[in-house]
C-alpha positions as CSV (number, residue, x, y, z in Angstrom):
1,X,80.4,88.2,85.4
2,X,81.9,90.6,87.7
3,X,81.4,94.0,88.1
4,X,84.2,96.5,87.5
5,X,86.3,97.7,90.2
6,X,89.1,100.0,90.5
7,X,92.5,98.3,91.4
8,X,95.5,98.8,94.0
9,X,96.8,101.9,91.7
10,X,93.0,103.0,91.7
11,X,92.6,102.5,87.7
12,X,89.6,101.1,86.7
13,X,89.9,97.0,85.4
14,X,87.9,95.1,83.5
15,X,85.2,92.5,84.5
16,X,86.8,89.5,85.8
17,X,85.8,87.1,84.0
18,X,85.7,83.2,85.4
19,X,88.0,80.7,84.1
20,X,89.8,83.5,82.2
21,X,93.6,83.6,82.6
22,X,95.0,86.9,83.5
23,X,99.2,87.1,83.0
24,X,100.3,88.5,86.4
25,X,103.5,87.4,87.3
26,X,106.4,87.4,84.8
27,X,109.1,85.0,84.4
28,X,111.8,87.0,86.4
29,X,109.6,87.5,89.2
30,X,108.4,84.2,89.6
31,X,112.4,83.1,89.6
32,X,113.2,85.9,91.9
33,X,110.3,84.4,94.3
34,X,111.3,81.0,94.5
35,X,115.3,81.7,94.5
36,X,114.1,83.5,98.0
37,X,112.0,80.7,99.3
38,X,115.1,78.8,99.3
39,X,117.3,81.0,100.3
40,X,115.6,81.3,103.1
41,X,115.7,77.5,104.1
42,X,119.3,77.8,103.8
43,X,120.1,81.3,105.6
44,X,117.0,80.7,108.6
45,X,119.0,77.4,109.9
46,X,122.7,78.0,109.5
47,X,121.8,81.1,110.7
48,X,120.7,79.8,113.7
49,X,123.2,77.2,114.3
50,X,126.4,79.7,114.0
51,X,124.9,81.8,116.2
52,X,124.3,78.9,118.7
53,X,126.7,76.2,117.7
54,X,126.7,72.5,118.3
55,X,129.2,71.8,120.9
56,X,128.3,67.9,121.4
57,X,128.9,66.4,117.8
58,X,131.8,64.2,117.8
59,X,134.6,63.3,115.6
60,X,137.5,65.0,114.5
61,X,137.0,68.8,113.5
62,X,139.6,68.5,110.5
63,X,137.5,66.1,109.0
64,X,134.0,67.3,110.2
65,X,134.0,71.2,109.6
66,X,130.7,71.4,110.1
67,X,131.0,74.7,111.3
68,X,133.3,75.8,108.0
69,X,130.4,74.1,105.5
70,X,127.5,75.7,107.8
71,X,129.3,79.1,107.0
72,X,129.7,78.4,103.5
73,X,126.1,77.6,102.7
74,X,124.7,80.8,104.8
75,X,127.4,82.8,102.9
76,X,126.5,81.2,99.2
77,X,122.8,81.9,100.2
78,X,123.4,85.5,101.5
79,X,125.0,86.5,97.8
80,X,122.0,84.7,96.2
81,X,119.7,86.8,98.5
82,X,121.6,90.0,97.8
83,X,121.7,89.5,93.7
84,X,118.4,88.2,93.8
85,X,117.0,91.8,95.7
86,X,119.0,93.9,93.2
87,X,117.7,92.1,90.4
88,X,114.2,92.1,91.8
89,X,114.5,96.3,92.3
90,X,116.1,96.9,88.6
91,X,113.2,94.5,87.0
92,X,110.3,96.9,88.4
93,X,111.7,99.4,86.4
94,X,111.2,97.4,83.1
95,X,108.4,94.8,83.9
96,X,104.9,95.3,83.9
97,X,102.7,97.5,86.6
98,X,102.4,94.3,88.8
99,X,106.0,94.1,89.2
100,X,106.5,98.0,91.1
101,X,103.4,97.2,93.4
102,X,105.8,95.7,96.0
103,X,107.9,98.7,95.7
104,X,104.7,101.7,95.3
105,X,102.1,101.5,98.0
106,X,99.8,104.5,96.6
107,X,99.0,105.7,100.5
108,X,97.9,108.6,99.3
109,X,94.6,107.8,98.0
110,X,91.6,106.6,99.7
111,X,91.1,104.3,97.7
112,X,93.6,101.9,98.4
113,X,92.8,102.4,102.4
114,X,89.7,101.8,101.3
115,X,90.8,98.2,99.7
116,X,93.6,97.5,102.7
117,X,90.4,97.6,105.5
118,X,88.2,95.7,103.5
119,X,91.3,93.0,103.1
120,X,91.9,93.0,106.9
121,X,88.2,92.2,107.8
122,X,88.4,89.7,105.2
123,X,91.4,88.0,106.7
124,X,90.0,88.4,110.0
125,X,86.5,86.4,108.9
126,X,84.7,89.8,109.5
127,X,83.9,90.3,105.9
128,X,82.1,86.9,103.9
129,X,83.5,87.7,100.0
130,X,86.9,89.5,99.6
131,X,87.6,92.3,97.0
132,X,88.7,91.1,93.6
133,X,92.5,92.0,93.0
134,X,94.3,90.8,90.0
135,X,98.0,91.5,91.4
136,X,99.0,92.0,94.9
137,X,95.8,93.6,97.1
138,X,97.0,96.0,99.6
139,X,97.7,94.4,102.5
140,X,99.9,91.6,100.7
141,X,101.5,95.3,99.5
142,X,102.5,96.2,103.0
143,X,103.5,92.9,103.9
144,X,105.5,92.6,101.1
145,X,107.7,95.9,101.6
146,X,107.9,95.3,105.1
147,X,109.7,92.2,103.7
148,X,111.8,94.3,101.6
149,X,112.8,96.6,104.3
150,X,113.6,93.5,106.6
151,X,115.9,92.2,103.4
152,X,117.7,95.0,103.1
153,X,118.1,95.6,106.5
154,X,119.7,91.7,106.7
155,X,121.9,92.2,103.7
156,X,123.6,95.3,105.8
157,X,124.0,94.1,108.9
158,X,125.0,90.5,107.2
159,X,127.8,92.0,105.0
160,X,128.7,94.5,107.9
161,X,130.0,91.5,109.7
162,X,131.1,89.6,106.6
163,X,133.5,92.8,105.9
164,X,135.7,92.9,109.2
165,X,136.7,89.6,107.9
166,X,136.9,90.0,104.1
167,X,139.5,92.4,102.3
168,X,137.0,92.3,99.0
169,X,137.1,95.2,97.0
170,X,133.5,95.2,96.4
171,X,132.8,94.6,100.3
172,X,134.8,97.8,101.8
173,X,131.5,100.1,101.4
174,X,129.9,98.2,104.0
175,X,132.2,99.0,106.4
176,X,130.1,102.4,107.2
177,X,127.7,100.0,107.9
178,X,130.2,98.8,110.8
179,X,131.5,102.6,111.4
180,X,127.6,103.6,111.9
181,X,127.1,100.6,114.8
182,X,129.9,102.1,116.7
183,X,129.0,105.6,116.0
184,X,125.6,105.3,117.8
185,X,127.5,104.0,120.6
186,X,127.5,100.1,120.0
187,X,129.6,97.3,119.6
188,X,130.1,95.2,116.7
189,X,128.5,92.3,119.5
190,X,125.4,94.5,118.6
191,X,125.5,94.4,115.2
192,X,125.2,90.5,115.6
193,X,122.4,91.5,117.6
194,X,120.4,93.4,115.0
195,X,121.3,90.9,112.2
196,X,119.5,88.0,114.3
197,X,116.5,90.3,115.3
198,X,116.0,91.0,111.3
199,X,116.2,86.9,111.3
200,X,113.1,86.2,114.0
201,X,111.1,89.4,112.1
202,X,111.4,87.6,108.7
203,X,110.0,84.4,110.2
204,X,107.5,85.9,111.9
205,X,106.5,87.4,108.5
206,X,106.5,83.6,106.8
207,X,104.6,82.3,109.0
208,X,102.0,85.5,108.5
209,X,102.4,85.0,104.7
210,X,102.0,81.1,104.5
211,X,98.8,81.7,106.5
212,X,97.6,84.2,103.8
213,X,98.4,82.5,101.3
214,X,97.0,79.0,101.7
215,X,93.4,81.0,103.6
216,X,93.6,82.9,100.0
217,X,93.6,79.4,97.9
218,X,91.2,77.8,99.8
219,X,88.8,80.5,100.2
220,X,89.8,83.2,97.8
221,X,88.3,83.7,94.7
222,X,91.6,83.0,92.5
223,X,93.9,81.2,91.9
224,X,97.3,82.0,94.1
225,X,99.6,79.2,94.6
226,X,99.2,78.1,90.8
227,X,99.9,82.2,90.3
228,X,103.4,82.1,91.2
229,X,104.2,78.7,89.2
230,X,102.9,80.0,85.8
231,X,102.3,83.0,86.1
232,X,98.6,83.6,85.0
233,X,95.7,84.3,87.7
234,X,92.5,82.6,87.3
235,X,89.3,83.8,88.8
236,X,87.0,81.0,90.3
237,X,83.7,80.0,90.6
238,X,82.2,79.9,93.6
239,X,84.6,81.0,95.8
240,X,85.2,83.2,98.5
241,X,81.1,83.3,99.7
């Protein structure tokens, strides 16, 4: 048995108990997660290609419109991004305490800085047995807003240049987004720029966040992968010594 410990909101939990599912995740979260993950392996590559295009394929562009379908998909997986972060930010107002940690980092108690250095020694091999977190542990709580900041960053700057050439309705209030680029003295070039900056920062933060996550399964002390499929955390034995 473990002892008890207080958790990322600094509230005392319960002995963790091996073997012992603990429901983590709910269902809307888990969908919201993996609608992202693919999102992603749509928006990451046609990103890149219509920023750099293909100039050697061959054939006849009326039959080919590679470039039309490439714009399609990224467009298709930019609203299923954008739905999928408002969706995301009006379910941690109505699911459980594990769903607003992504959204409330509690910097203002010691506690939690506490529990973020002990996580960065542990990640950096420094410490031998990690601290026992049933939801996110601090430093998956920074990275994880960062991410958010980087989405919603992307969605403006992404529907900024979407608008010049849309006459939607719903679209028009991003054109402050195009009115503030110029207003800070750049060009709409720029806000190209920016949009494929956000790009390389949220690869740089999978990359971070697939290392974490597979060092967590293997040498953790629960269960993550498993985590985000079903939902329930499982403490091990033997792990993370």
């Amino acid at each position: 048995m473990n002892t008890a410990k207080k958790d990322e909101f600094c509230e005392e939990i319960p002995p963790l108990q091996e073997g012992t599912p603990i429901y983590v995740f709910q269902l809307p979260v888990r969908l919201w997660h993996w609608s992202m993950v693919l999102s992603f392996l749509v928006l990451i590559p046609t990103g890149y290609i219509i920023g750099k295009p293909w100039h050697s394929i061959s054939g006849d562009p009326t039959y080919l419109f590679y470039m039309g379908y490439t714009r399609m998909a990224h467009f298709i997986a930019g609203f299923i991004l954008s739905i999928g972060l408002v969706w995301r930010i009006l379910f941690a107002f109505v699911g459980n305490k594990y769903s607003r940690q992504v959204f409330v980092v509690p910097i203002w108690r010691k506690c939690w800085w506490q529990d973020l250095l002990s996580d960065i020694r542990w990640y950096l091999f420094l410490d031998k047995t990690p601290r026992e977190h049933i939801g996110h542990n601090p430093l998956a709580q920074v990275g994880m807003m960062t991410c958010m900041t980087l989405l919603a960053i992307m969605l403006l700057t992404g529907f900024g240049m979407y608008v010049q050439s849309s006459d939607a309705w719903f679209l028009q209030p991003f054109q402050l987004v195009v009115d503030f680029i110029y207003w800070i003295g750049d060009s709409g070039r720029d806000l190209h720029s920016f949009h494929r900056l956000g790009m390389l920062l949220l690869m740089g933060f999978i990359i971070i966040h697939l290392y974490m996550v597979i060092r967590e399964e293997i040498m953790g002390k629960s269960t993550l992968v498993s985590t985000m499929f079903n939902g329930f955390r499982v403490m091990r034995s033997g792990k993370g010594g």
